[in-house]
C-alpha positions as a Markdown table, in Angstrom:
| # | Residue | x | y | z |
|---|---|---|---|---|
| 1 | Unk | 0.0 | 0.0 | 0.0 |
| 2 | Unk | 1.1 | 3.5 | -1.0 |
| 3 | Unk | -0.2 | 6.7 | 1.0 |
| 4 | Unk | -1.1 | 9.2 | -1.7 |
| 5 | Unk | -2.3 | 12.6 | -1.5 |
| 6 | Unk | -5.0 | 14.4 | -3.8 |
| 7 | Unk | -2.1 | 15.0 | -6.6 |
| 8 | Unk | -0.9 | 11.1 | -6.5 |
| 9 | Unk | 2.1 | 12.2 | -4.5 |
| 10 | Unk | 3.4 | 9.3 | -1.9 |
| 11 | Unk | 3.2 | 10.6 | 1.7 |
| 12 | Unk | 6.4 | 9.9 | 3.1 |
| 13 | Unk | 5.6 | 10.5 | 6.6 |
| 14 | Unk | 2.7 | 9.3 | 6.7 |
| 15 | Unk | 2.3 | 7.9 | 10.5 |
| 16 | Unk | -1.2 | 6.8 | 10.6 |
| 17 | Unk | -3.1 | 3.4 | 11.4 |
| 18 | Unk | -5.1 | 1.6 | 8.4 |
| 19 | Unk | -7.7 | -1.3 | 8.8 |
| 20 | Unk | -8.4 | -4.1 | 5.6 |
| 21 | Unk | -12.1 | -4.5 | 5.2 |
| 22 | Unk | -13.7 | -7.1 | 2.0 |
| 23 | Unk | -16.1 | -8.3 | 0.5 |
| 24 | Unk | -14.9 | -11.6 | 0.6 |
| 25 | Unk | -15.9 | -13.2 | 3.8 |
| 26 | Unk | -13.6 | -15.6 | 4.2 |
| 27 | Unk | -10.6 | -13.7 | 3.1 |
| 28 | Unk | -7.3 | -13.7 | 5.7 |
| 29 | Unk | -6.8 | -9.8 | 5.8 |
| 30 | Unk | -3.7 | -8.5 | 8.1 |
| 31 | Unk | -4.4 | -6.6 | 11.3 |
| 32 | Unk | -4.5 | -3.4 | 11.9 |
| 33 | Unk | -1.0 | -1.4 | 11.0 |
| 34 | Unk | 0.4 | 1.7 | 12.1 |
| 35 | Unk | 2.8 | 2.9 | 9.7 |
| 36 | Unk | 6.1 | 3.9 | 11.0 |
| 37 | Unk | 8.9 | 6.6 | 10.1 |
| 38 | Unk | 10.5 | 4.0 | 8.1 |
| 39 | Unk | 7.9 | 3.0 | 6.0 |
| 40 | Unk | 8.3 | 6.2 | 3.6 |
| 41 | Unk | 4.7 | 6.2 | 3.2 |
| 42 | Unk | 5.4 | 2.3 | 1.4 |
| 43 | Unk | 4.3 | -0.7 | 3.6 |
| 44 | Unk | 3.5 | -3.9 | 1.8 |
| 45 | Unk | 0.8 | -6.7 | 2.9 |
| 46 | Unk | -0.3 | -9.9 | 2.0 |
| 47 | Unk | -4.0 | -10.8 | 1.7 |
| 48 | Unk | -5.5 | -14.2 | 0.8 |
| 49 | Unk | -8.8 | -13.9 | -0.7 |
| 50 | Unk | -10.6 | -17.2 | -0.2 |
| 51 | Unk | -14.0 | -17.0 | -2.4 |
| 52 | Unk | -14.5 | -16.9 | -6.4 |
| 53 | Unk | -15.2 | -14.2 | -8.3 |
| 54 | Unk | -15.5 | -10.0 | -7.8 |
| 55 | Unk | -13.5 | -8.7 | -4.8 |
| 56 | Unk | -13.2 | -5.6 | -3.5 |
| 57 | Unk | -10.3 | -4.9 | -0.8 |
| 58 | Unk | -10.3 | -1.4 | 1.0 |
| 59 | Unk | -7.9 | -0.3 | 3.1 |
| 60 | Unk | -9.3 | 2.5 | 5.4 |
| 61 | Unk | -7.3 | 5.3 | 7.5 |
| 62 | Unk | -8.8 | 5.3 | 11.0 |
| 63 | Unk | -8.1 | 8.9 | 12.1 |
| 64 | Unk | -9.8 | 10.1 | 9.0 |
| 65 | Unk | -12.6 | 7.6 | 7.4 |
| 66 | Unk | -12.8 | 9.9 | 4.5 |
| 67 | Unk | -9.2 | 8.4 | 3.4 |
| 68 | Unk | -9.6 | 5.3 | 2.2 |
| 69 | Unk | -8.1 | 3.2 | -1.0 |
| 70 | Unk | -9.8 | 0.1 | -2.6 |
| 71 | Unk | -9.1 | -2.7 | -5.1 |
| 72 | Unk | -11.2 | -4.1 | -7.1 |
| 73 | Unk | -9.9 | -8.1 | -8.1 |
| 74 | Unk | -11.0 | -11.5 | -9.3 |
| 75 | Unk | -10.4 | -14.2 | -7.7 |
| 76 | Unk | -10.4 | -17.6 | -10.0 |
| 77 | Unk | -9.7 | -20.5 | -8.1 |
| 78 | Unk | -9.7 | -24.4 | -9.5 |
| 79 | Unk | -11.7 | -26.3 | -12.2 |
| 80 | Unk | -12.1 | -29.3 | -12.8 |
| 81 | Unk | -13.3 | -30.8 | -16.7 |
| 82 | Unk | -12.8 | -34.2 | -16.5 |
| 83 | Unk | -11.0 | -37.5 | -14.5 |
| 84 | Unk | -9.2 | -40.5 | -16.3 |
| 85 | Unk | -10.0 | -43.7 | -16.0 |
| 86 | Unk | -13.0 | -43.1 | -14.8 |
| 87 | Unk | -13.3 | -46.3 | -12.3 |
| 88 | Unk | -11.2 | -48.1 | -10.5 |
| 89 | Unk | -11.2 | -50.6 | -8.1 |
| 90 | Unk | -12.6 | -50.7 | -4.4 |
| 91 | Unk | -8.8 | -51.9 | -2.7 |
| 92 | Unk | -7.3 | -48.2 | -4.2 |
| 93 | Unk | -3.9 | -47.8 | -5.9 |
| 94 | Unk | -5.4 | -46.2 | -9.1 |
| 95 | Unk | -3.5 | -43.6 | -10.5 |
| 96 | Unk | -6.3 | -41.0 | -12.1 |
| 97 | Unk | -5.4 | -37.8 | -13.7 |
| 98 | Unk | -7.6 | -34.8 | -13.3 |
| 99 | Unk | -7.8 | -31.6 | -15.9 |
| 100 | Unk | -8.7 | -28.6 | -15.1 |
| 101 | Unk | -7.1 | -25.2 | -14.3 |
| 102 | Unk | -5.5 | -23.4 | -11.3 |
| 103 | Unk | -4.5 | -26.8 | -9.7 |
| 104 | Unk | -1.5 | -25.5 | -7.7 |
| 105 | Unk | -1.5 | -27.0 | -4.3 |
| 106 | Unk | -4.0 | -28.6 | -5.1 |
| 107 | Unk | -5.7 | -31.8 | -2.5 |
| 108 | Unk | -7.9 | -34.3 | -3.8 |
| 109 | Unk | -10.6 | -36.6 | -2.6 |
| 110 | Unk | -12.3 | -38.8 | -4.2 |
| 111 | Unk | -15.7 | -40.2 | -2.5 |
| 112 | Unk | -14.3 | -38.2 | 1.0 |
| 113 | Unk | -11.1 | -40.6 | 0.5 |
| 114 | Unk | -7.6 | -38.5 | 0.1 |
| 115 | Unk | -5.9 | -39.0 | -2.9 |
| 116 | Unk | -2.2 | -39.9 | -2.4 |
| 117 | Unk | 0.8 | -38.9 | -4.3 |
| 118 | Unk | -1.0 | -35.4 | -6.1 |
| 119 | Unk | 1.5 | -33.9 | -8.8 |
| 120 | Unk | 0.4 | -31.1 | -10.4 |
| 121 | Unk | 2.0 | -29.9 | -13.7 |
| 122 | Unk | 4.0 | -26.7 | -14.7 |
| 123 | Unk | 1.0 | -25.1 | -16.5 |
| 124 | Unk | -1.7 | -25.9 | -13.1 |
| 125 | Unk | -3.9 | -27.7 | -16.0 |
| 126 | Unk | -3.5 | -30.8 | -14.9 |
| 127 | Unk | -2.4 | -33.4 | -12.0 |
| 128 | Unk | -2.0 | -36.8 | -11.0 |
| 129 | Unk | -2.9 | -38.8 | -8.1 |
| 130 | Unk | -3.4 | -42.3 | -6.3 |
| 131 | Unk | -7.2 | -43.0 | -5.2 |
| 132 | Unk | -7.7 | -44.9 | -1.6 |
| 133 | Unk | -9.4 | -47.3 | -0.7 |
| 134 | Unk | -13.4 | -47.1 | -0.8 |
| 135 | Unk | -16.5 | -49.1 | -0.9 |
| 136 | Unk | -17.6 | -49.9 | -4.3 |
| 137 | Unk | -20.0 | -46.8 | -5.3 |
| 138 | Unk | -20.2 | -44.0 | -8.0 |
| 139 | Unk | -18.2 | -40.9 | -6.4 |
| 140 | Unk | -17.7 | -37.2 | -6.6 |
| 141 | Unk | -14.8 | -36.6 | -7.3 |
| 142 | Unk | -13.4 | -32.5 | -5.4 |
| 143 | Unk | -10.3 | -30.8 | -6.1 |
| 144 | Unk | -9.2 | -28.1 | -3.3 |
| 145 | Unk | -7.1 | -25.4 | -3.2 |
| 146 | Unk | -6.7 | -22.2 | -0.5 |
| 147 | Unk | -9.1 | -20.4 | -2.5 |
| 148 | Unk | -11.5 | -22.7 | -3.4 |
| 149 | Unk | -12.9 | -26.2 | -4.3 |
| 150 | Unk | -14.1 | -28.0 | -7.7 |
| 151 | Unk | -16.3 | -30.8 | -8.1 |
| 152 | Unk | -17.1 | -33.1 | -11.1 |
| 153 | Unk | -20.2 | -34.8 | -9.7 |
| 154 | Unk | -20.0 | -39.1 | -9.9 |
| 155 | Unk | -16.4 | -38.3 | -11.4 |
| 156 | Unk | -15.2 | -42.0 | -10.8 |
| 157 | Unk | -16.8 | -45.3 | -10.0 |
| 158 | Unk | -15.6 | -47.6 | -7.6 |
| 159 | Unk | -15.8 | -50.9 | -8.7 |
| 160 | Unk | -15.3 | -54.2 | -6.6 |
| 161 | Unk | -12.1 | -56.8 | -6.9 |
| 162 | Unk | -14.3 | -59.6 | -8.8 |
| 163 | Unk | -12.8 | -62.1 | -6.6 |
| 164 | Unk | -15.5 | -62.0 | -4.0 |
| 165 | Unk | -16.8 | -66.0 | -3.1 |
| 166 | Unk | -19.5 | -66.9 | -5.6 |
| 167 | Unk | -22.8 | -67.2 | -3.7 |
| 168 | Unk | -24.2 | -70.3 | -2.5 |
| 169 | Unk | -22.9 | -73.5 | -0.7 |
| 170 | Unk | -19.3 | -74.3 | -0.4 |
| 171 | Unk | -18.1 | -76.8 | -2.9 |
| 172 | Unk | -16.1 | -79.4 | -0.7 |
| 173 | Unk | -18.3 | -82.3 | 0.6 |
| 174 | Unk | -18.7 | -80.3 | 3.7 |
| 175 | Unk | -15.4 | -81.9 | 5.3 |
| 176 | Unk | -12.9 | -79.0 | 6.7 |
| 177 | Unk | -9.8 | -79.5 | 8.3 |
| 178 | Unk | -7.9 | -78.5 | 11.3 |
| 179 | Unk | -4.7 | -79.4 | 12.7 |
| 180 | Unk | -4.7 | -82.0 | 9.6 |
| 181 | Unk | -7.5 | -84.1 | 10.7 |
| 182 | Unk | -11.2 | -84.0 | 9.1 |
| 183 | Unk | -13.4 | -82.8 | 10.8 |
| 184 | Unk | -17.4 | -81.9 | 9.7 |
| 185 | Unk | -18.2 | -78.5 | 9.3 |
| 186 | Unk | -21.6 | -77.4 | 10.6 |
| 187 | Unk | -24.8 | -77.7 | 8.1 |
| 188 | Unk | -26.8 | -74.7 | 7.9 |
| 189 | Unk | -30.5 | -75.4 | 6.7 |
């Protein structure tokens, strides 16, 4: 932020306390900051704006109300097009890769399960990761960032091992063993 007076001029001594206000209400604003000698009229601050779209930040002067400074911004954070393969199965271990844009930092779940092992790539378009375990069922599948999250909705489709027992009776006679002797297993009728 830069003091400035009616001609665009930068206030150098400029000594007064500012507060952030915006219209995002989740952003992380800073506190309120008295500048100092030092500062030259210059003092710079870092704001994380949380929700998508418009934003307006405004800094106001609390001696004087009637000095304030705003911003006007857009905030974009991540999409999300499409996931590849689109099933996997139920034990995890499925690399799928997600496109979309403004991936950077991005966290994945995938039916409330984390995704392991996210890579994004150098352009933030797309990214990589390895699906957990989860009981067989169509998910969403939601990318998040610190500004916001994406959703493709039933984006991936858990699917069971196939090795599950056939139903039915046991094939076998109905003879077990334990210890190496035979010994008859219980009917069920």
């Amino acid at each position: 932020m830069t003091a400035m007076d009616s001609d665009n001029n930068t206030v150098t001594g400029y000594t007064r306390t500012v507060r952030f206000t915006s219209s995002d209400p989740q952003a992380a604003l800073p506190l309120d900051y008295t500048f100092v000698a030092a500062d030259n009229g210059v003092h710079i601050f870092s704001v994380m704006l949380k929700v998508a779209g418009s934003q307006t930040i405004t800094i106001t002067d609390l001696s004087s109300g009637a000095i304030t400074g705003a911003a006007t911004v857009t905030v974009s954070g991540p999409t999300a097009a499409s996931v590849t393969p689109g099933n996997g199965s139920t034990v995890g271990g499925t690399t799928i890769t997600i496109t979309g844009t403004n991936l950077t930092g991005a966290s994945v779940n995938v039916g409330g399960a984390a995704c392991t092992s996210v890579q994004v790539n150098n352009t933030s378009t797309s990214l990589t990761c390895v699906t957990s375990m989860h009981a067989e069922a169509s998910v969403d599948v939601v990318v998040t960032t610190s500004t916001s999250s994406a959703t493709i909705i039933h984006g991936f489709t858990y699917i069971g091992s196939g090795i599950a027992p056939a139903p039915g009776p046991r094939s076998g006679g109905g003879i077990g063993t334990q210890g190496g002797s035979p010994n008859p297993l219980p009917s069920h009728r």
